[in-house]
KOLDRENDO-719375 format. One record per residue: residue number from 1; chain; y, x, z of N, C-alpha, C in turn. Coordinates in steps of 0.1 Angstrom, whole numbers. Atoms other than C-alpha are relative to their C-alpha. Layout:
# KOLDRENDO-719375
   lumpa   vomi     n.v     n.u     n.w    ca.v    ca.u    ca.w     c.v     c.u     c.w
     NUM      A       Y       X       Z       Y       X       Z       Y       X       Z
...
//
This chain:
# KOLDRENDO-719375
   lumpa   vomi     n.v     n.u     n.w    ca.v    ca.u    ca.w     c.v     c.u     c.w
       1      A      -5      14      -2     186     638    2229      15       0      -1
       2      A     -13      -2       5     221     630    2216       4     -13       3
       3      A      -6      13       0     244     601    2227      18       2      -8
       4      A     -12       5      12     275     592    2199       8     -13       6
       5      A     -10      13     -11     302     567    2214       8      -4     -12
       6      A      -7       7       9     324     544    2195      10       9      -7
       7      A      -9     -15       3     351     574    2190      -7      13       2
       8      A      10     -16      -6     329     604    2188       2       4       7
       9      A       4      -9     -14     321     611    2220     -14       2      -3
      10      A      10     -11      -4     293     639    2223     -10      -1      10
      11      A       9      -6      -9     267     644    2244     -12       1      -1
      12      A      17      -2       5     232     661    2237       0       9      16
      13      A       7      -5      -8     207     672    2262     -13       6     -10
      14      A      12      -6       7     181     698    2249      -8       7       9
      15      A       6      -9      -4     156     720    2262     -13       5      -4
      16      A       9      -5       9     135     740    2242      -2      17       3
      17      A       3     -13       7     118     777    2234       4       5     -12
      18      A      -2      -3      17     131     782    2205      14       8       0
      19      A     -14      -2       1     160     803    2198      10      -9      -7
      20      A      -8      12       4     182     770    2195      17       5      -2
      21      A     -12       0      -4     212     786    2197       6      13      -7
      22      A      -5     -12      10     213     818    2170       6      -4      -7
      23      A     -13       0       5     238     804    2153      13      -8       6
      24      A      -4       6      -6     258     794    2178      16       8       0
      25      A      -3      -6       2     281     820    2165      14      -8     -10
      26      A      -8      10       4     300     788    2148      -4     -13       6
      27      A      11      13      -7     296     766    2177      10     -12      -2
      28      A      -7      16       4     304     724    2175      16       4       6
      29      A     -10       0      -4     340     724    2176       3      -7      14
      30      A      -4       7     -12     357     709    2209     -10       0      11
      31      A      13       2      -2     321     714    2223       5      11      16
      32      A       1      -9     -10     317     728    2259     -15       3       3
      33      A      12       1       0     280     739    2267      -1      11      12
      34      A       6      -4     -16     259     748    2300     -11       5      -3
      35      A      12      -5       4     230     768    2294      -6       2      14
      36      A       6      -6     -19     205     770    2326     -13       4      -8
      37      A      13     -10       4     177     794    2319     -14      -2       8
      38      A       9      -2      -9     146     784    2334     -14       9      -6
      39      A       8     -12       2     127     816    2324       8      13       3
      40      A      -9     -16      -2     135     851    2329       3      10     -17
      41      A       5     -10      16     138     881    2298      11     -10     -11
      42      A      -8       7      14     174     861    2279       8       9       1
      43      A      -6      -8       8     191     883    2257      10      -8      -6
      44      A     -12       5       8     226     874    2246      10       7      -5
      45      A     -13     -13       7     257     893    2227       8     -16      -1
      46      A     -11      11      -1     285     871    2240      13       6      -1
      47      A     -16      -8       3     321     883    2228      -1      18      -1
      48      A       8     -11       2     302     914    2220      -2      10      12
      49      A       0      -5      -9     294     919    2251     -14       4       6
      50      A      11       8      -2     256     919    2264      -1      -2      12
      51      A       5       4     -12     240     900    2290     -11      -6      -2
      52      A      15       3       2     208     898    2301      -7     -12      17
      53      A       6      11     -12     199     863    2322     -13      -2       5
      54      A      12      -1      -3     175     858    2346      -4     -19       4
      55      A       0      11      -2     162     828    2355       5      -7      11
      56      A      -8       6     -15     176     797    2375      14       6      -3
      57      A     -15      -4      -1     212     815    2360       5     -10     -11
      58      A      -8       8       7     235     791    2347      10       7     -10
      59      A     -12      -7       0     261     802    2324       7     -14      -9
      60      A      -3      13       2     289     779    2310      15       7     -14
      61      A      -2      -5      12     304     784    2273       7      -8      -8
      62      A      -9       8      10     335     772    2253      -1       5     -18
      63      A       0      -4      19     341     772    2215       4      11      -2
      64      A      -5      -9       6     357     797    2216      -7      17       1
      65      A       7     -11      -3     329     821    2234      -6       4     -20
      66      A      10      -3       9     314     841    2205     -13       9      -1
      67      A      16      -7      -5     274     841    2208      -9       5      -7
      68      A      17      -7       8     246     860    2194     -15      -3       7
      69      A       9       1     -14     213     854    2208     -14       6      -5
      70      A       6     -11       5     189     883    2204     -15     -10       5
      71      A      15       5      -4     158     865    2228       2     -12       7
      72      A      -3       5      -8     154     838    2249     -13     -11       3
      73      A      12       8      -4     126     815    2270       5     -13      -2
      74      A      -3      16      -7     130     780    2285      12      -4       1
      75      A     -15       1      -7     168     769    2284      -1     -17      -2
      76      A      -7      15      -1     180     734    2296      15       1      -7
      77      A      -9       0       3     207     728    2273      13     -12       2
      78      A     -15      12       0     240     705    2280      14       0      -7
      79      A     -14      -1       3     265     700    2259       7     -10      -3
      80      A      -6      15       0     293     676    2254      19       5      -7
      81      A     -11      -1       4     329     679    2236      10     -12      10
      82      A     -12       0      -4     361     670    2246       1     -21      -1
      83      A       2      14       5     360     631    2235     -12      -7      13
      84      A       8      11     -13     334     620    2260       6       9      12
      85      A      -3      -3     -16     349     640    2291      11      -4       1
      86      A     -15       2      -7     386     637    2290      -4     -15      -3
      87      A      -2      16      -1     377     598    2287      -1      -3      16
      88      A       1       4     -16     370     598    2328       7      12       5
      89      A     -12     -10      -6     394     610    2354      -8      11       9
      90      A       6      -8      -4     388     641    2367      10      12       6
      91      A     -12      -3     -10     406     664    2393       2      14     -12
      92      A      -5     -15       8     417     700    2384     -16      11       3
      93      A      10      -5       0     385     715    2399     -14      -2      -8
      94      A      11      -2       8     358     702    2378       5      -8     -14
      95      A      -5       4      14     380     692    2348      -4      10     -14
      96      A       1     -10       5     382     710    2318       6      12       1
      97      A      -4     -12      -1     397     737    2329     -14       4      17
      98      A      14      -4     -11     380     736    2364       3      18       7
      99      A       3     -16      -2     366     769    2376      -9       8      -8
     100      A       7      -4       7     338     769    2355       1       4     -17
     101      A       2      -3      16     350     766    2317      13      10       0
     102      A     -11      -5       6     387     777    2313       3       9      17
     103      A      -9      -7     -18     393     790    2354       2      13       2
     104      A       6     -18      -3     377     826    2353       2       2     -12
     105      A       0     -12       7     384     855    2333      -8      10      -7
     106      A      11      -6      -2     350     868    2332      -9     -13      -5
     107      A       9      10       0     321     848    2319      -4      -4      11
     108      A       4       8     -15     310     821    2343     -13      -1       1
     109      A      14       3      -1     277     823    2354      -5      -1      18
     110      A       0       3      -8     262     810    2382     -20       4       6
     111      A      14      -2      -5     225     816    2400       0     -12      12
     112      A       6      12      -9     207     785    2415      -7       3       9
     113      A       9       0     -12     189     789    2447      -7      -3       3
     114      A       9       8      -6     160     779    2465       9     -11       5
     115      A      -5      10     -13     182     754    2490       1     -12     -15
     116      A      -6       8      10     198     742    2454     -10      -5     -14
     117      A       8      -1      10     169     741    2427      -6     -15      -6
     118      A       3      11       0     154     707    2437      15      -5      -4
     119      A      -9       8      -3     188     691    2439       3       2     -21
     120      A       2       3      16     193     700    2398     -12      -2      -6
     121      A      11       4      14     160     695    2385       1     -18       1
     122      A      -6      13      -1     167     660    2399       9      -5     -10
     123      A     -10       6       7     196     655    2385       2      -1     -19
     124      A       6      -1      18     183     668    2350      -8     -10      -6
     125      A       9      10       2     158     647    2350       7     -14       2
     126      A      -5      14       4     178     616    2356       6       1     -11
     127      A     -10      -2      14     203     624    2331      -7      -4     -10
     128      A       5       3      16     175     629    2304      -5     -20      -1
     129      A       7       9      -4     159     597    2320      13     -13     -12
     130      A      -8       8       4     192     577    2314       6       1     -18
     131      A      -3      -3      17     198     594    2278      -7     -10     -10
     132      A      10      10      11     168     570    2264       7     -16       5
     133      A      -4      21       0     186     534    2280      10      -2      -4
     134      A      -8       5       9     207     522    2255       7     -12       1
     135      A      -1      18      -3     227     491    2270      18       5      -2
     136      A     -12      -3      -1     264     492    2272       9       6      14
     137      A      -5      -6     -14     268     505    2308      -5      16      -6
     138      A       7     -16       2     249     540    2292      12       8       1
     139      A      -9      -9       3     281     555    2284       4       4      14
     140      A      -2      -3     -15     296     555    2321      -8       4       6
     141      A      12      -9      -6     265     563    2333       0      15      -2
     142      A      -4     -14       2     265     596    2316      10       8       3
     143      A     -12      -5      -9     298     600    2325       1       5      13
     144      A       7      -2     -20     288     599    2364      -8       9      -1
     145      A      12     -12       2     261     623    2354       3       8      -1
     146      A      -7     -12      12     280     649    2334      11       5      16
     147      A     -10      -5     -15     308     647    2368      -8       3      11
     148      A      12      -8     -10     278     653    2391      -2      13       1
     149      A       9      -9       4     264     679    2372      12      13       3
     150      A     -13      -6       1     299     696    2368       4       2      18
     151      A      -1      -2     -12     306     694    2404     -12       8      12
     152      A      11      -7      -5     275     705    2417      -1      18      -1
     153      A       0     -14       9     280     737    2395       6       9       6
     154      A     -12       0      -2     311     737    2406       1      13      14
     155      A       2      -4     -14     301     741    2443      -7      17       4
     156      A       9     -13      -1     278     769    2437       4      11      -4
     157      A     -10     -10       2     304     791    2419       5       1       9
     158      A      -8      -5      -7     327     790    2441      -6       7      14
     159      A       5      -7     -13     304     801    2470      -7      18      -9
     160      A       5     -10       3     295     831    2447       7       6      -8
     161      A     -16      -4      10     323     839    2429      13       3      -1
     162      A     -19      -2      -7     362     858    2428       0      -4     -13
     163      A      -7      -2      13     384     850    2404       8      12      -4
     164      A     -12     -16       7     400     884    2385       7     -11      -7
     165      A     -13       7       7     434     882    2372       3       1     -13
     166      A       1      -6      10     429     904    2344       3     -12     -12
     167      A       0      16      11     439     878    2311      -3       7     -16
     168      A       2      -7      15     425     889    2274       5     -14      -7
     169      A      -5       7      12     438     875    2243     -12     -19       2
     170      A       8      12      -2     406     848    2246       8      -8      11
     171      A      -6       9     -14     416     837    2284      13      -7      -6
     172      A     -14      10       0     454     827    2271       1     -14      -8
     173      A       7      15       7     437     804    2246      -9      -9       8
     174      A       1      14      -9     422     789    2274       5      -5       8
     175      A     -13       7     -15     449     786    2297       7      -7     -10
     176      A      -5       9       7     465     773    2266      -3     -15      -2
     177      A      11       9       6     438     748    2257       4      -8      12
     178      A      -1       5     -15     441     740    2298      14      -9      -1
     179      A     -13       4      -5     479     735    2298       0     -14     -11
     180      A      -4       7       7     480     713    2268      -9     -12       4
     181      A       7      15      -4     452     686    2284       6      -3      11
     182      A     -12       0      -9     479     689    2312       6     -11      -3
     183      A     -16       3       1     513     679    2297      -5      -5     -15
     184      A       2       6      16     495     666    2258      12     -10       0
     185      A      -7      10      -1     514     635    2269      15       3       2
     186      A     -11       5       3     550     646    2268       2      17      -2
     187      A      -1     -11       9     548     680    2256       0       3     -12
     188      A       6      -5      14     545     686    2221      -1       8     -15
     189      A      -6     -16       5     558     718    2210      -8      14       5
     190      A       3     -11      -1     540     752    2207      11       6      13
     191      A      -8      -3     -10     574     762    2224      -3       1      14
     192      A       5       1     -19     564     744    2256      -6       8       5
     193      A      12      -8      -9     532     756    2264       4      14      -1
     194      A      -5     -12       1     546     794    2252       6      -2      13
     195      A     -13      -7     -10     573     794    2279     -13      -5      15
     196      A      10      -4      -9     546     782    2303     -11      12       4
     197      A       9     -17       0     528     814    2296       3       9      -1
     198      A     -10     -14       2     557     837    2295      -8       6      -8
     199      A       1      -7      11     549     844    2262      11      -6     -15
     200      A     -10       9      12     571     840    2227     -10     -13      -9
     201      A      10       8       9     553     809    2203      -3      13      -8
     202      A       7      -3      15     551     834    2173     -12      17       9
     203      A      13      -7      -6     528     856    2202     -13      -9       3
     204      A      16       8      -4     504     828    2212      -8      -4     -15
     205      A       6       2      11     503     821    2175      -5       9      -9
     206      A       9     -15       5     493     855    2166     -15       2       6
     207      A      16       0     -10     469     852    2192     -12      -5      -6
     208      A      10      11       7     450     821    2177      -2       4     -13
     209      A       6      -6      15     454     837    2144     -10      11      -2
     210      A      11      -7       1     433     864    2153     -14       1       9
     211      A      12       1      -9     405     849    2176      -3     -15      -6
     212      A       5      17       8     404     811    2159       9      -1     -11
     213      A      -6       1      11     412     797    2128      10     -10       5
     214      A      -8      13      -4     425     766    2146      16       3       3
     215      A     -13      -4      -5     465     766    2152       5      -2       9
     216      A      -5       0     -14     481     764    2185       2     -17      -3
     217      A     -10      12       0     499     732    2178     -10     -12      -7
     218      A       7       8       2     468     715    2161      -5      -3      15
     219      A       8       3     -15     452     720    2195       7     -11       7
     220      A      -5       8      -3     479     696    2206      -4     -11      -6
     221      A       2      14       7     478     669    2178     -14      -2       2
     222      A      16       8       1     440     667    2180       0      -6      20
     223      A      -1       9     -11     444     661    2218       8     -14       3
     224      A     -11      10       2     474     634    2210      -7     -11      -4
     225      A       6       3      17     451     622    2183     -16     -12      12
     226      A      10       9      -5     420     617    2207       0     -13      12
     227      A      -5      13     -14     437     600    2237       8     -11      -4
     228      A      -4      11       7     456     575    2211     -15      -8      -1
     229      A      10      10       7     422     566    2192      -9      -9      13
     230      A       6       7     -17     405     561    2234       3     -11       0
     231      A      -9      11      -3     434     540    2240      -1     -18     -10
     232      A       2      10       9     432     520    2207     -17      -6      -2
     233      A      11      10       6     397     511    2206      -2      -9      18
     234      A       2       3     -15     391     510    2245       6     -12      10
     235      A     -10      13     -11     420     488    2258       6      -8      -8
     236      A     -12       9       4     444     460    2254      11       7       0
     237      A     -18      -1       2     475     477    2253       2       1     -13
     238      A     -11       4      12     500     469    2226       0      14      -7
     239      A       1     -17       6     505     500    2202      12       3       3
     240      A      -9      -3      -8     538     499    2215       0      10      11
     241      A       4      -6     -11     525     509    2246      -8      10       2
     242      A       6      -9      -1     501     531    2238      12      13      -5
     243      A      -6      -7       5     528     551    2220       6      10       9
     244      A     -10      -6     -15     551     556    2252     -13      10       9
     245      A      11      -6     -10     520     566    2272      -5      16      -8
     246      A       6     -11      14     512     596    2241      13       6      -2
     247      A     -14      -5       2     548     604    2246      12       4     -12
     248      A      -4       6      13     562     588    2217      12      -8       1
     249      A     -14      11      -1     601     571    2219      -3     -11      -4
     250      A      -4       8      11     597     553    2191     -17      -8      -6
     251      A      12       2       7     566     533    2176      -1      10     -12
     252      A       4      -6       9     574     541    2146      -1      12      -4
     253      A       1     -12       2     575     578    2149     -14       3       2
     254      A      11       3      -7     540     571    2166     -11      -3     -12
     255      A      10       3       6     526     553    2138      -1      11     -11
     256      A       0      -6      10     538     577    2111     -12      14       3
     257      A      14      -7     -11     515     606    2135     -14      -6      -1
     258      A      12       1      -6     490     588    2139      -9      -3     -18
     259      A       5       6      17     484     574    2097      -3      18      -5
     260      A       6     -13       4     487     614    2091      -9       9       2
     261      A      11      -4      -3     460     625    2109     -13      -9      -2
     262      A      12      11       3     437     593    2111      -3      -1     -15
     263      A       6       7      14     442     580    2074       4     -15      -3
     264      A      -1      13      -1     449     547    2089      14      -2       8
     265      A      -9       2     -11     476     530    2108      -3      -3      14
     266      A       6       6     -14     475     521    2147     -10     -14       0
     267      A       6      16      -2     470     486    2142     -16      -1     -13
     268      A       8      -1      11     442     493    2113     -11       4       7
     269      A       8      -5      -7     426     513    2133      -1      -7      17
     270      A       2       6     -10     426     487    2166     -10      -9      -5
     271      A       5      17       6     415     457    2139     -16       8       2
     272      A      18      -5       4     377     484    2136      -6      -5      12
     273      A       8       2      -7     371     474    2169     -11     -15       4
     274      A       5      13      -1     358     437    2161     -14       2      -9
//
């Protein structure tokens, strides 16, 4: 089941036998995904690492994890990109950074409980429930669902889980990814986020050069890019105003940004929403 939003926002629910997920090895860009295993005997080669899940274990997987997947039973799948979450507010704990996607060092995996078991299959089951009602409240709904689910998760890590400090070349691409859904809004220089990382730019961009193809500083303009298009279909503000808020002086420096990535202008791109 897959819900698509006026601005590509994301969100599929699956759950299948099937190895759904062997080529996951080029997974949906901006895509974050939750795998809960309800069988035992899963075989995975995650950052060439292996791990073997048992059931009732959660684990929770960015773009940038790289997966193999040798075997696997029953998985409830959840995934969702960037575009439908950062649209609702959300603290530092179950954000995208959180504890669960970008927080730890260590793959995140989590084991459900007897006390906890009913309380997700519930919540599964509504989700999918709400996935088939199509009205214009759906979207927020999911939303509320997705922050549930995320929080719930959330709870259950942290009572089972340290954080190591340990940081590999992957991790700084997520504290990167982290810092720039931060400060996107008046940061907009590789520079910045570098000196936040006590590291030089032409190191963080060596980094990304040799674990994604993406470039540090696209990672910025595509987040600039998605919280403009929000704003412009979503609300009344002026493009003026959206500009300053995208941490833009100037319109027109604003619109010339936004025609080079879109295609279109601000206002061209406000008129689609009629």
């Amino acid at each position: 089941m897959k819900f698509i939003g006026n601005t590509e926002e994301y969100l599929e629910l699956t759950n299948s036998e099937k190895s759904i997920f062997t080529n996951y090895s080029e997974p949906t860009e901006n895509c974050l995904t939750i795998l809960w295993f309800r069988a035992d005997y899963n075989e995975f080669i995650i950052d060439g690492k292996a791990y073997f899940f048992r059931k009732n274990q959660v684990v929770f997987l960015t773009e940038f994890h790289k997966v193999l997947v040798k075997k696997n039973g029953l998985v409830n799948c959840l995934r969702f990109n960037r575009s439908f979450y950062c649209v609702i507010d959300h603290d530092a704990e179950v954000g995208c950074k959180g504890v669960l996607f970008f927080g730890a060092s260590e793959l995140p995996v989590i084991q459900i409980n007897d006390e906890d078991i009913n309380h997700f299959e519930t919540l599964w089951n509504m989700f999918c429930i709400e996935m088939k009602l199509k009205d214009n409240l759906q979207m927020s709904m999911l939303q509320m669902m997705l922050k549930r689910y995320l929080i719930l998760c959330t709870r259950v890590y942290k009572t089972q889980r340290k954080f190591p400090i340990k940081k590999s070349d992957s991790d700084i691409i997520r504290e990167y990814n982290f810092l720039v859904e931060q400060h996107f809004k008046t940061k907009h220089s590789v520079t910045e986020y570098a000196d936040l990382l006590n590291k030089s730019p032409k190191t963080i961009s060596n980094i990304f050069l040799k674990i994604n193809s993406k470039s540090p500083l696209k990672y910025i303009h595509e987040r600039i890019m998605l919280e403009a298009r929000r704003l412009l279909y979503y609300s009344d503000k002026s493009i003026k105003e959206i500009s300053y808020e995208v941490g833009y002086g100037d319109i027109q420096t604003f619109s010339r940004f936004f025609r080079n990535h879109e295609g279109v202008s601000p206002s061209e791109y406000k008129e689609k929403r009629g």
